[in-house]
C-alpha positions as MATLAB code, in Angstrom:
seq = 'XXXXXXXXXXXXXXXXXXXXXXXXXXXXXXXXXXXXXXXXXXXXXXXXXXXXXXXXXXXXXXXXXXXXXXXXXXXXXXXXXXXXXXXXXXXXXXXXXXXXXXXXXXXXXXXXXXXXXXXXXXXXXXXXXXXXXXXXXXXXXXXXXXXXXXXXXXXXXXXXXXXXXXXXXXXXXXXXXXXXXXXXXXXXXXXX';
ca = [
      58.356   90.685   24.636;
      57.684   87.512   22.879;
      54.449   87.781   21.274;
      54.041   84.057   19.904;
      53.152   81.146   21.018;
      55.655   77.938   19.865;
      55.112   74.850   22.181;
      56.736   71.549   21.615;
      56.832   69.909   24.319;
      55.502   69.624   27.967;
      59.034   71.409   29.674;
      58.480   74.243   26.678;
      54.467   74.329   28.251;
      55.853   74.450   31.820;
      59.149   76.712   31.404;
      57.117   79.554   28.831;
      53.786   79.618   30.146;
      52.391   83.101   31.412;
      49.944   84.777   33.364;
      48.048   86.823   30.823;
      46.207   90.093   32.121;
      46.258   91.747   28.706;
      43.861   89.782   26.505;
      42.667   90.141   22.654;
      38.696   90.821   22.282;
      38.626   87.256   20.431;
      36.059   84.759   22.396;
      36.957   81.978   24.163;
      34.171   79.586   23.410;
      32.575   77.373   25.879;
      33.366   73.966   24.034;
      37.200   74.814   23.562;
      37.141   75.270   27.566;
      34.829   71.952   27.992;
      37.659   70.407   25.746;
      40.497   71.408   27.975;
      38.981   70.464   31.528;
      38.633   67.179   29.964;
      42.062   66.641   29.557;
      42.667   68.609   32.454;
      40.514   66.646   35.277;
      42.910   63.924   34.896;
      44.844   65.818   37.417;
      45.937   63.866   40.072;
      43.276   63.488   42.989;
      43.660   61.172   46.093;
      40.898   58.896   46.397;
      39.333   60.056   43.201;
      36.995   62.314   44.974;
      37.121   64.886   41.681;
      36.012   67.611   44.260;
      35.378   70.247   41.695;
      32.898   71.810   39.744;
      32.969   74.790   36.844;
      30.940   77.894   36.259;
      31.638   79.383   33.112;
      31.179   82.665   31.673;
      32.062   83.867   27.668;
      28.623   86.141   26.629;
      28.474   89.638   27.407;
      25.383   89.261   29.564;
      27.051   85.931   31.539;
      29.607   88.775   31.801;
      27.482   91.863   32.856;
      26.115   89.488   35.547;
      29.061   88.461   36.649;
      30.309   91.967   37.219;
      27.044   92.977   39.195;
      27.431   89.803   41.397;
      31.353   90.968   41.789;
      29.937   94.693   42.321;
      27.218   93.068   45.577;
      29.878   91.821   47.380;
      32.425   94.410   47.052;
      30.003   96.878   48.597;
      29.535   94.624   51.241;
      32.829   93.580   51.975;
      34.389   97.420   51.251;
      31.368  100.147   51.834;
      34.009  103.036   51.229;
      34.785  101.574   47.638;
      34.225  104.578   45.389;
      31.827  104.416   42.095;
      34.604  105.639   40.574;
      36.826  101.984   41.914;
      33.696  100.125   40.997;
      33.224  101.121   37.156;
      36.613  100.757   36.427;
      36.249   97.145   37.778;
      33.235   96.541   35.748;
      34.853   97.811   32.964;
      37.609   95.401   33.211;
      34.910   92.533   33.828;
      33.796   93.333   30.347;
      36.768   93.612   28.434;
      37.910   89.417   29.280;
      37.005   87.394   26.945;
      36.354   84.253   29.500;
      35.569   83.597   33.476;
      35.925   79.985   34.425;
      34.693   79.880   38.403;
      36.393   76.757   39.570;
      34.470   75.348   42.740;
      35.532   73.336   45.012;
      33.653   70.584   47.347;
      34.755   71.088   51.132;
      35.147   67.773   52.798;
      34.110   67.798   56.682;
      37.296   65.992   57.016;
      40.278   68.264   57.057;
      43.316   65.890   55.325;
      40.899   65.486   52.710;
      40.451   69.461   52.207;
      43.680   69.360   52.432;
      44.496   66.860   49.723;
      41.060   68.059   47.744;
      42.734   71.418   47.226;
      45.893   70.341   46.537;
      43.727   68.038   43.260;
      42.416   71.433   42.572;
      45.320   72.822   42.220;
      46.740   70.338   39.819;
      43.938   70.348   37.998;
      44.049   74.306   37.219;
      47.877   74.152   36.375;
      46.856   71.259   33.981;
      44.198   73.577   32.372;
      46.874   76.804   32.038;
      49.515   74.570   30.656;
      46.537   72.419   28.426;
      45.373   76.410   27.573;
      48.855   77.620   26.650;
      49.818   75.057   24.311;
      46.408   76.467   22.223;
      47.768   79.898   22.754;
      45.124   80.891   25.232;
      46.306   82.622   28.286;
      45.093   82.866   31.628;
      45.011   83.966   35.086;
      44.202   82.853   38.134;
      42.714   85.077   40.841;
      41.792   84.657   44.316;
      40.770   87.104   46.945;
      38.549   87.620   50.033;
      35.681   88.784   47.555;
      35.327   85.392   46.111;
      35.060   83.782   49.715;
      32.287   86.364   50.542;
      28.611   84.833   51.080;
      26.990   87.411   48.597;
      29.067   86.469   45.816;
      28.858   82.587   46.930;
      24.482   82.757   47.091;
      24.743   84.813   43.664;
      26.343   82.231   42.139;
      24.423   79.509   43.136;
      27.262   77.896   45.493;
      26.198   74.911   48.198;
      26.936   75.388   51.703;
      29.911   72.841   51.194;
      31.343   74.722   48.123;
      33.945   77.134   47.956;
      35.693   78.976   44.865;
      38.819   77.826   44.292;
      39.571   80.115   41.517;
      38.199   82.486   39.406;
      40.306   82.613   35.753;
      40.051   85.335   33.164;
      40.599   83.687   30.385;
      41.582   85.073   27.112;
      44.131   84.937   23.595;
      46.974   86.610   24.616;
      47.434   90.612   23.528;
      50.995   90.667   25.459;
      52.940   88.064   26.706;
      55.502   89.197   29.552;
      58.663   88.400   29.595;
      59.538   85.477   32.453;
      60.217   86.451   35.878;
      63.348   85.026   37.788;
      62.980   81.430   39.383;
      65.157   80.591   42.286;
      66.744   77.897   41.021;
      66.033   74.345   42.641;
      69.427   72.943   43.083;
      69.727   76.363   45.652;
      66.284   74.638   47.282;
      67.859   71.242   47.144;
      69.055   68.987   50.396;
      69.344   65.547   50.589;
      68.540   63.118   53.388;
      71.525   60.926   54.082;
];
């Protein structure tokens, strides 16, 4: 396991980047995440119709509430979760250093969901990469419990607003080895 982070250059961010699940107790503070979406909402974005929004969370009670929101929908959405399932969660909750809720605007107009996602999308790769080269790791979770109405009136989401992603965020306490990538030229045709 490689357990440093040396970046040099944009392939080095795209080829060695990781998903983290294993994070050090060190904060991630708020302004060193502001300072990455900054760079990062220069993703690209048909129309310019930045369709996004952030919730973040980095202090133990941010945290704590996050975990009880998290907790309200579960026991909706699963009633036969055991306490047992649910500390462990919240225990888990705890232990990241960061949450970034990335929300997302949903256009009446399905092309532009469509297209408004896909900005999303580019936008969160262009934070992980922006994250890595400052040795901060993340991941990005998604999941019928972040779709659920609870969780969505909890955290103050519109009726037009859907989470995107949720990412733990954290400095890196293992970094896994890479996994194997089919490689293109096997994914490759050309139109003659």
């Amino acid at each position: 396991m490689n357990d440093t982070l040396e970046i040099q250059s944009i392939r080095d961010c795209v080829r060695n980047r990781r998903t983290i699940r294993k994070f050090k107790q060190d904060p991630v503070p708020k302004e060193v995440v502001l300072e990455l979406l900054e760079d990062a909402i220069y993703a690209p974005n048909h129309k310019l119709t930045e369709p996004w929004r952030f919730i973040y969370i980095g202090t133990e009670n941010g945290k704590k509430k996050h975990a009880d929101n998290l907790k309200a929908a579960f026991k909706e959405l699963k009633p036969n979760m055991q306490e047992e399932q649910i500390n462990k969660f919240r225990e888990h909750i705890l232990s990241v250093p960061a949450f970034l809720f990335v929300i997302m605007k949903e256009d009446e107009n399905e092309r532009v969901r469509r297209d408004d996602f896909a900005a999303v999308s580019c936008l969160i790769q262009n934070l992980q990469l922006l994250a890595w080269e400052k040795g901060i790791g993340m991941v990005w979770k998604s999941g019928e419990v972040l779709s659920h109405e609870t969780l969505h009136r909890l955290m103050g989401l519109k009726r037009d607003e859907q989470v995107a992603a949720l990412l733990q965020i954290g400095y890196p306490a293992e970094i896994p080895e890479a996994k194997h990538r089919t490689p293109a030229a096997q994914l490759f045709t050309e139109l003659t």
